[in-house]
C-alpha positions as a Python dict, from the first residue, in 0.01 Angstrom:
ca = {
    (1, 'X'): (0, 0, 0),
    (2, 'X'): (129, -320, -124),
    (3, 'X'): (407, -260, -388),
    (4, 'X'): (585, -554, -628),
    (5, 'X'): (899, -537, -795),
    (6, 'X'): (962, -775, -1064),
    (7, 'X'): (1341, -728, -1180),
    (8, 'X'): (1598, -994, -1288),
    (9, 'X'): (1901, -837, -1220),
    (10, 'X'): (1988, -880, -872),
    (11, 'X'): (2167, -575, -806),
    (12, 'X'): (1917, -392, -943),
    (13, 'X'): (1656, -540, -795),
    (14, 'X'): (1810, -471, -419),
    (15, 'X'): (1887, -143, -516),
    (16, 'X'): (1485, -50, -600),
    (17, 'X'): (1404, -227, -319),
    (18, 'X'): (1664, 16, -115),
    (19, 'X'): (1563, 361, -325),
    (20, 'X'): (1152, 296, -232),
    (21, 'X'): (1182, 195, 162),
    (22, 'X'): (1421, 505, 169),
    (23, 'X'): (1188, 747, -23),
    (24, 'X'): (841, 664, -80),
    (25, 'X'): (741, 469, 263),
    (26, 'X'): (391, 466, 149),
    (27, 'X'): (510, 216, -87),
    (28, 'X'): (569, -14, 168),
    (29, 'X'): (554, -321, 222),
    (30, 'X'): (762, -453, -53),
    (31, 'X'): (759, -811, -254),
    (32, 'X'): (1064, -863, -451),
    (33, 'X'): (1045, -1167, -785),
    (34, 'X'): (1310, -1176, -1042),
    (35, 'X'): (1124, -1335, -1334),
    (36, 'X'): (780, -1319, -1472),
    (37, 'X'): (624, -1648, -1383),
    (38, 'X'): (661, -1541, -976),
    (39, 'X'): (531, -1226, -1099),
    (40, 'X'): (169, -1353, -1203),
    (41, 'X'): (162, -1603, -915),
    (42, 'X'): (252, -1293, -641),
    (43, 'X'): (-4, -1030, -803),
    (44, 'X'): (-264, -1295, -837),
    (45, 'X'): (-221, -1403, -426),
    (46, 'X'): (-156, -1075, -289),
    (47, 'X'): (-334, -801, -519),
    (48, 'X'): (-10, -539, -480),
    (49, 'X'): (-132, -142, -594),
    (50, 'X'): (181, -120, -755),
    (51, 'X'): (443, -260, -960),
    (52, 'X'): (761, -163, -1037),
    (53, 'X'): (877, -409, -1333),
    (54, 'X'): (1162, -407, -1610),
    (55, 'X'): (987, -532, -1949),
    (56, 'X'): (1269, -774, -2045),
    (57, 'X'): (1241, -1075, -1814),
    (58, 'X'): (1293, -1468, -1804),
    (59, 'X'): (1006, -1578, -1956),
    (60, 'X'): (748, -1386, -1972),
    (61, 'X'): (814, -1009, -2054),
    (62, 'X'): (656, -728, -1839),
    (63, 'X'): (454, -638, -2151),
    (64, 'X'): (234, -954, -2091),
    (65, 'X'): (290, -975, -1737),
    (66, 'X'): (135, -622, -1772),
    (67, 'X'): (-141, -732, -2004),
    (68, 'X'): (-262, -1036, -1777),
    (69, 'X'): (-273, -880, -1478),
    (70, 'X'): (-482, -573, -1601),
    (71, 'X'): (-712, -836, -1741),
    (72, 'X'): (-764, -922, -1392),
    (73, 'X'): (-761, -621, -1263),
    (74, 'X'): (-740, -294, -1441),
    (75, 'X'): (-694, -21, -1110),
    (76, 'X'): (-350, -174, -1004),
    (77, 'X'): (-57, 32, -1069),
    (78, 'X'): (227, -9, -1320),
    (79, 'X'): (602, 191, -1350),
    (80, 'X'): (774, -27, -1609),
    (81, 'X'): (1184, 34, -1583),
    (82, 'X'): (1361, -47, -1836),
    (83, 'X'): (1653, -11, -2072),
    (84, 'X'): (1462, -3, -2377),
    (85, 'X'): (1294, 284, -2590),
    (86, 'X'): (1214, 88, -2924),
    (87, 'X'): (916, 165, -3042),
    (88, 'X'): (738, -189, -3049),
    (89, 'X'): (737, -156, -2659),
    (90, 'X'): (569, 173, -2657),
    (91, 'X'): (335, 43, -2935),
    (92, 'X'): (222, -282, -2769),
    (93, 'X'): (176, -136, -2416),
    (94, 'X'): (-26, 159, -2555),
    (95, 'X'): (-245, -159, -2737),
    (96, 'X'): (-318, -352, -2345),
    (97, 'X'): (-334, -49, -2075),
    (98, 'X'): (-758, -39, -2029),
    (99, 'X'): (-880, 310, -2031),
    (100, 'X'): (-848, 518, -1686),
    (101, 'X'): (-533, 308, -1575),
    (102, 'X'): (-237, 457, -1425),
    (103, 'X'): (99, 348, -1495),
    (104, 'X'): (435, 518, -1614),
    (105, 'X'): (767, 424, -1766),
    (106, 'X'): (1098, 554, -1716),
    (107, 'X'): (1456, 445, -1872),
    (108, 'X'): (1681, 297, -1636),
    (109, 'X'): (1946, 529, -1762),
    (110, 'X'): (1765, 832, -1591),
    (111, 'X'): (1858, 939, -1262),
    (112, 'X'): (1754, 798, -994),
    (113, 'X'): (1516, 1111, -896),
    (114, 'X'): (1311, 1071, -1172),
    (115, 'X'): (1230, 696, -1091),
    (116, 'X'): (1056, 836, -741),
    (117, 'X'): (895, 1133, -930),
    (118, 'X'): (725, 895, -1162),
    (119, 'X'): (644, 634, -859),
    (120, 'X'): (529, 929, -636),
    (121, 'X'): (296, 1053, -883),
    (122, 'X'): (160, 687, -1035),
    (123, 'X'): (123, 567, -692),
    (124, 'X'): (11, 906, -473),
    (125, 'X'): (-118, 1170, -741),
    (126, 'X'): (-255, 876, -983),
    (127, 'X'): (-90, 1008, -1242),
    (128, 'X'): (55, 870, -1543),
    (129, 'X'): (441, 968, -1587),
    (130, 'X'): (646, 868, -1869),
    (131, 'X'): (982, 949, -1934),
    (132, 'X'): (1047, 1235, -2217),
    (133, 'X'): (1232, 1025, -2453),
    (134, 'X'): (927, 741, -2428),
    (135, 'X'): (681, 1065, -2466),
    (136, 'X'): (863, 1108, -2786),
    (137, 'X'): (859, 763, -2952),
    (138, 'X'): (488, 730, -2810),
    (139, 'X'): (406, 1045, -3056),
    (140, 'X'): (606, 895, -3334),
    (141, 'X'): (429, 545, -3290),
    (142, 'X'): (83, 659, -3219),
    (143, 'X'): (52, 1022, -3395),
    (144, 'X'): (275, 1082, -3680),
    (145, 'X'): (213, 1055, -4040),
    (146, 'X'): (492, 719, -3995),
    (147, 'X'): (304, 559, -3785),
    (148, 'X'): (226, 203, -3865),
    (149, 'X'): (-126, 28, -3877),
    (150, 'X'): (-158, -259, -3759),
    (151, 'X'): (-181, -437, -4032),
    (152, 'X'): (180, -262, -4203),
    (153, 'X'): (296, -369, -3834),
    (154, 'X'): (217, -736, -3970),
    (155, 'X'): (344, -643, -4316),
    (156, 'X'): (714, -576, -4130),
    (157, 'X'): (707, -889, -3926),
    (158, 'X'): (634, -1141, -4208),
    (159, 'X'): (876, -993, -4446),
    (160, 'X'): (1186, -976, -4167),
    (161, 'X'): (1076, -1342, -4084),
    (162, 'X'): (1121, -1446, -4450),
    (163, 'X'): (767, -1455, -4596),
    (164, 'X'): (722, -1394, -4959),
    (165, 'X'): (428, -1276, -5092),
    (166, 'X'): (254, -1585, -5118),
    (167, 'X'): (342, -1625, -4749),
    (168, 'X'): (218, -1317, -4617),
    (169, 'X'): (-128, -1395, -4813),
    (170, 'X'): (-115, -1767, -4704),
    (171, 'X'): (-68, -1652, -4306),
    (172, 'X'): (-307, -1303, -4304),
    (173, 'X'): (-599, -1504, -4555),
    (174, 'X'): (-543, -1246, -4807),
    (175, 'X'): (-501, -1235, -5200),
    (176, 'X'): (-152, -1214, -5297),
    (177, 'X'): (-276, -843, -5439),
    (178, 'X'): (-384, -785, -5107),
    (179, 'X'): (-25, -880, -4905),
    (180, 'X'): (97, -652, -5194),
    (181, 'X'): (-129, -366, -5132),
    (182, 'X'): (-29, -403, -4755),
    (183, 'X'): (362, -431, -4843),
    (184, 'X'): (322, -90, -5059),
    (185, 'X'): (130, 88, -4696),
    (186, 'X'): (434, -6, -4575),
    (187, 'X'): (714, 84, -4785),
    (188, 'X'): (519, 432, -4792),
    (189, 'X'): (531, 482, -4413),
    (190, 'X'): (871, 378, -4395),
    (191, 'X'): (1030, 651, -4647),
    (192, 'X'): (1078, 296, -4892),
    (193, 'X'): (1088, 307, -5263),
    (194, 'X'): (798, 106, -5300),
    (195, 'X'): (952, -128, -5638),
    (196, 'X'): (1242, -265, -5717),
    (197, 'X'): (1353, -137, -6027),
    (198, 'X'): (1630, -288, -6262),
    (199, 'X'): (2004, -152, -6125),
    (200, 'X'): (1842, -46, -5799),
    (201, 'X'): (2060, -56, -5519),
    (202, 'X'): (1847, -148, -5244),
    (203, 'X'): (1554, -442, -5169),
    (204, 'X'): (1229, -286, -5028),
    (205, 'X'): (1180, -607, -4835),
    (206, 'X'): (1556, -525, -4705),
    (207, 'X'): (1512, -157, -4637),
    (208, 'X'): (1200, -204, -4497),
    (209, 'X'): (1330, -447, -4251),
    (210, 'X'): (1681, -189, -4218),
    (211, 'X'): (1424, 103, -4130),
    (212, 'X'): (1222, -139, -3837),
    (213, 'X'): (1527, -192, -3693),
    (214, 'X'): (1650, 176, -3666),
    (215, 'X'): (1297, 301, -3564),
    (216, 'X'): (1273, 6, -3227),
    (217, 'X'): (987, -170, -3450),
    (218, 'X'): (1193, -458, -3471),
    (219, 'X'): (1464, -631, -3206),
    (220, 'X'): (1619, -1006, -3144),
    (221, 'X'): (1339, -1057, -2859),
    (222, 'X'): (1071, -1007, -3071),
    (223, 'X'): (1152, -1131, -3346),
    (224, 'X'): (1247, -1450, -3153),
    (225, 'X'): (891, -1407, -3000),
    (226, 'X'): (744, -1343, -3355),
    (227, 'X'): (919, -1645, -3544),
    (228, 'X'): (820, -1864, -3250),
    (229, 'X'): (401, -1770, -3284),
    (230, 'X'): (492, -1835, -3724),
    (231, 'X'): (597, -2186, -3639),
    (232, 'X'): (326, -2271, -3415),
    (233, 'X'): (109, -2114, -3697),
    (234, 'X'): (245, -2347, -3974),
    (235, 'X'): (212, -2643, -3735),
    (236, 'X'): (-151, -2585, -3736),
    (237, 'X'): (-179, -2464, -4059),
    (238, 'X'): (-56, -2712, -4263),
    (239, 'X'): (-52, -2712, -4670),
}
């Protein structure tokens, strides 16, 4: 079976390389890219059953690598590695994988055991593995009374981008009662006091945006990402 590994980090990279030719030789042979651009170009030419891929990569992330190439081809294989729990990852890839598709994720700070169980049994049992901690977040994102919808997802974005009301109903064609409505959703899931009374303390906005940031909803990458798709918006969009 063909297997890709799509890791910046050189050391790391090598040392995947090193772990799968030592202990899962059906894996074999191995590819080896260190950004995401060589990704798509390598699975589109040679079709690899797996990858093995860290989500935060020069240019694009494995989150869209992920979602292109499943576009193309939903069977192949996926074991993201990574550093990161936050929740947005978790949300977003549970948003792309196509229904029957085996992948798994595990934290790079596990050991390196666990990295082989969850590649033996993606790859050989066609099994999905995730790592506990991710199993945990997933049922937070996904299950739990806290869990956003979508469109309290959007809420959070356009208010930790700067948006005022008006700007929230300008960008998601609402009624300013309606960015309102979907601001209050919000506040609610969050554990927010929904107005902002006279000798408050805190801003809703503020918490709001405090409480994304503690639950992985929110980070510098996508937020980056995020403020990057606004701009483009108000380029076409203009008053």
């Amino acid at each position: 079976m063909k297997t890709l590994i799509v890791e910046d980090n050189t050391a790391q990279r090598e040392h995947l390389e090193r772990l799968l030719r030592e202990r899962i030789p059906q894996a074999l042979p191995l590819a080896a890219v260190g950004d995401g651009a060589q990704a798509l170009i390598h699975a589109r030419q040679e079709q690899p059953q797996l990858l093995v891929m860290d989500i935060q990569l020069p240019g694009l992330n494995g989150i869209e690598i992920a979602r292109r190439v499943w576009a193309e081809r939903s069977e192949t294989r996926i074991v993201f590695w990574s550093q990161f729990k936050d929740e947005i990852y978790v949300r977003r890839l549970a948003q792309i994988v196509p229904p029957e598709t085996v992948y798994g994720y595990v934290l790079k700070s596990s050991p390196d055991e666990k990295l082989v169980q969850a590649v033996r049994m993606v790859l050989l049992e066609e099994q999905c593995w995730l790592d506990r901690e991710i199993r945990g977040v997933q049922a937070r994102a996904l299950q739990s009374p806290s869990a956003l919808t979508d469109a309290e997802y959007e809420a959070l974005i356009d208010i930790a981008l700067g948006l005022t009301d008006r700007g929230i109903a300008r960008r998601r064609y609402l009624s300013r009662r309606g960015a309102q409505n979907r601001l209050h959703g919000l506040y609610t899931r969050l554990g927010v006091e929904r107005e902002e009374e006279p000798g408050s303390m805190f801003s809703p906005r503020s918490r709001a945006v405090f409480e994304g940031l503690q639950r992985g909803l929110l980070n510098a990458d996508v937020l980056a990402e995020e403020n990057a798709a606004l701009q483009r918006w108000l380029e076409e969009n203009p008053d």
